[in-house]
C-alpha positions as CSV (number, residue, x, y, z in Angstrom):
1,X,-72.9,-151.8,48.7
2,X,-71.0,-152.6,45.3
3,X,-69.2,-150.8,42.5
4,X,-71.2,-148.6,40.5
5,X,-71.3,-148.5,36.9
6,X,-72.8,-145.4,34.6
7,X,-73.7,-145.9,31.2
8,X,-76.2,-144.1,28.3
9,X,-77.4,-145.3,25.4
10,X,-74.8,-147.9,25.0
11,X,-71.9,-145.9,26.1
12,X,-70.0,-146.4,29.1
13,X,-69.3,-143.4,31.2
14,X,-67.7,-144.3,34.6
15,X,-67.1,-147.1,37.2
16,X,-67.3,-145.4,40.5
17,X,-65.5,-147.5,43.2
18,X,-67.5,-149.1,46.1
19,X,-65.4,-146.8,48.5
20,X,-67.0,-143.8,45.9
21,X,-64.0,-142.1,46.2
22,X,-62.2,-143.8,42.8
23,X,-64.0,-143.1,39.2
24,X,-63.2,-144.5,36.3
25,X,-64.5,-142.3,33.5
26,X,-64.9,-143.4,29.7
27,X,-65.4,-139.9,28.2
28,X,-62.0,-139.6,26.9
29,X,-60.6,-138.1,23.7
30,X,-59.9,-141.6,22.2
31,X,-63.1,-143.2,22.5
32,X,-65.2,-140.1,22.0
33,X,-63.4,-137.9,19.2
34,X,-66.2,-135.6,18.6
35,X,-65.7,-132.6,21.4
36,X,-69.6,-132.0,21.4
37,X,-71.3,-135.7,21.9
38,X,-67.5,-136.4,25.0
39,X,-69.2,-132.7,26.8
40,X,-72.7,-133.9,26.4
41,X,-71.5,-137.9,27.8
42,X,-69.1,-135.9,30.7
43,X,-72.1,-133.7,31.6
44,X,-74.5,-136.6,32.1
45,X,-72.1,-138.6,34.0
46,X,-71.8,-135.9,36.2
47,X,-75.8,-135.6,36.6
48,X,-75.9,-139.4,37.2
49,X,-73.2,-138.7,40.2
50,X,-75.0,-136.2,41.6
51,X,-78.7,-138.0,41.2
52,X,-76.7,-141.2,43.2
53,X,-76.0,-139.0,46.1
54,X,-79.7,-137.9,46.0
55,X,-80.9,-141.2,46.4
56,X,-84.4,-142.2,48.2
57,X,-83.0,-145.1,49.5
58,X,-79.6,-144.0,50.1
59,X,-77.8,-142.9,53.2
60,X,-74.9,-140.8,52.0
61,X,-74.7,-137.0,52.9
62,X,-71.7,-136.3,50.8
63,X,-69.8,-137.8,48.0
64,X,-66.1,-137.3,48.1
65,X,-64.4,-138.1,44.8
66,X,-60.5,-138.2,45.9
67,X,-59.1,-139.5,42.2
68,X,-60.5,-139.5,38.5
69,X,-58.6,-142.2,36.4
70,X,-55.5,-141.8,38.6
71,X,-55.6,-138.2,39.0
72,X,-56.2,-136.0,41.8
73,X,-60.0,-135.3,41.2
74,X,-58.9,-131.4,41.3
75,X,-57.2,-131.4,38.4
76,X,-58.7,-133.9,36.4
77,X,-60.0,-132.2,32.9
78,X,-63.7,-133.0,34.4
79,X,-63.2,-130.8,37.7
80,X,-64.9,-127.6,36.4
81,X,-67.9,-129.6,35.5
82,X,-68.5,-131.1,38.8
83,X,-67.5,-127.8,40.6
84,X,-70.6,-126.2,37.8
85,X,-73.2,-129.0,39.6
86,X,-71.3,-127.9,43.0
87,X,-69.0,-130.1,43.9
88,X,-66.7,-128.3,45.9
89,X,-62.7,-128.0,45.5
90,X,-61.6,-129.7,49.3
91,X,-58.1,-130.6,49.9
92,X,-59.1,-134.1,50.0
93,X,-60.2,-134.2,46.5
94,X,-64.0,-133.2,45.1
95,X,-66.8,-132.8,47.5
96,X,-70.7,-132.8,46.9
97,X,-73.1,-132.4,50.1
98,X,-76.4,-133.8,50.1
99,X,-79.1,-131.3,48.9
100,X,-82.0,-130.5,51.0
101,X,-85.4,-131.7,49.5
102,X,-86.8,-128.2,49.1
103,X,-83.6,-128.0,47.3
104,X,-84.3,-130.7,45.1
105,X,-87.9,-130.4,43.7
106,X,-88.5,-131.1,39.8
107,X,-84.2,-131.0,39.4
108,X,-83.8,-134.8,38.4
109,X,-82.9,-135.2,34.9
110,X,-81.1,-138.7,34.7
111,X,-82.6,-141.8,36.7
112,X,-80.7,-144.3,38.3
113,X,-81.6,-147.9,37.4
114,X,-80.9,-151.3,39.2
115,X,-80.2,-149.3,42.9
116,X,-80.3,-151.3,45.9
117,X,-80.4,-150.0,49.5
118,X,-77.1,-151.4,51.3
119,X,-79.1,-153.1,54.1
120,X,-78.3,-156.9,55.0
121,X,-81.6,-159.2,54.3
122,X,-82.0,-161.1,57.6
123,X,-80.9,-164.4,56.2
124,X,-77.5,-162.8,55.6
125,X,-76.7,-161.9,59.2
126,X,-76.7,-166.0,60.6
């Protein structure tokens, strides 16, 4: 499986490495000056995170985000939003289990478009 890249109406959010342990986010102060529409973008982004770890077709349990643009992911200025949609404060960085599907009924707000599962087509393995 590739890099992931989050985006809404036309603005970039993230790039989340292919290890998913790296973001990139684009919700800074710079490129975003009003503090209302950067909290909306950074609370989004951190929807779309969690909706990729709830994948159909995906295999992950957990999402462990060890950096945010460089940082440790713990004290990145985003960390109290993903600890609000329960990410968890690890030593290794932020951590997000899987939710059960009971769990999960009628809670998806942001879809994720252009997924692929990560399985090899059986021309690739020759």
């Amino acid at each position: 499986m590739g890099a992931h890249v989050f985006a809404w109406d036309g603005h970039l959010l993230a790039w989340l490495s292919r290890s998913e342990k790296h973001l990139l986010a684009f919700v800074d102060p710079e490129l975003h000056p009003d503090t209302g529409e950067r909290e909306r973008l950074s609370g989004l982004l951190v929807e779309a995170l969690v909706e990729l770890l709830h994948q159909p077709q995906a295999r992950r349990r957990a999402l462990l985000l060890e950096k945010i643009d460089d940082q440790f992911a713990n004290e990145h200025v985003l960390a109290p939003m993903f600890v609000e949609a329960g990410f968890l404060r690890t030593a290794d960085g932020l951590l997000r289990r899987r939710d059960r599907t009971w769990q999960r009924e009628g809670v998806a707000k942001v879809r994720i478009v252009g997924a692929v599962s990560g399985g090899e087509s059986e021309d690739e393995g020759e």
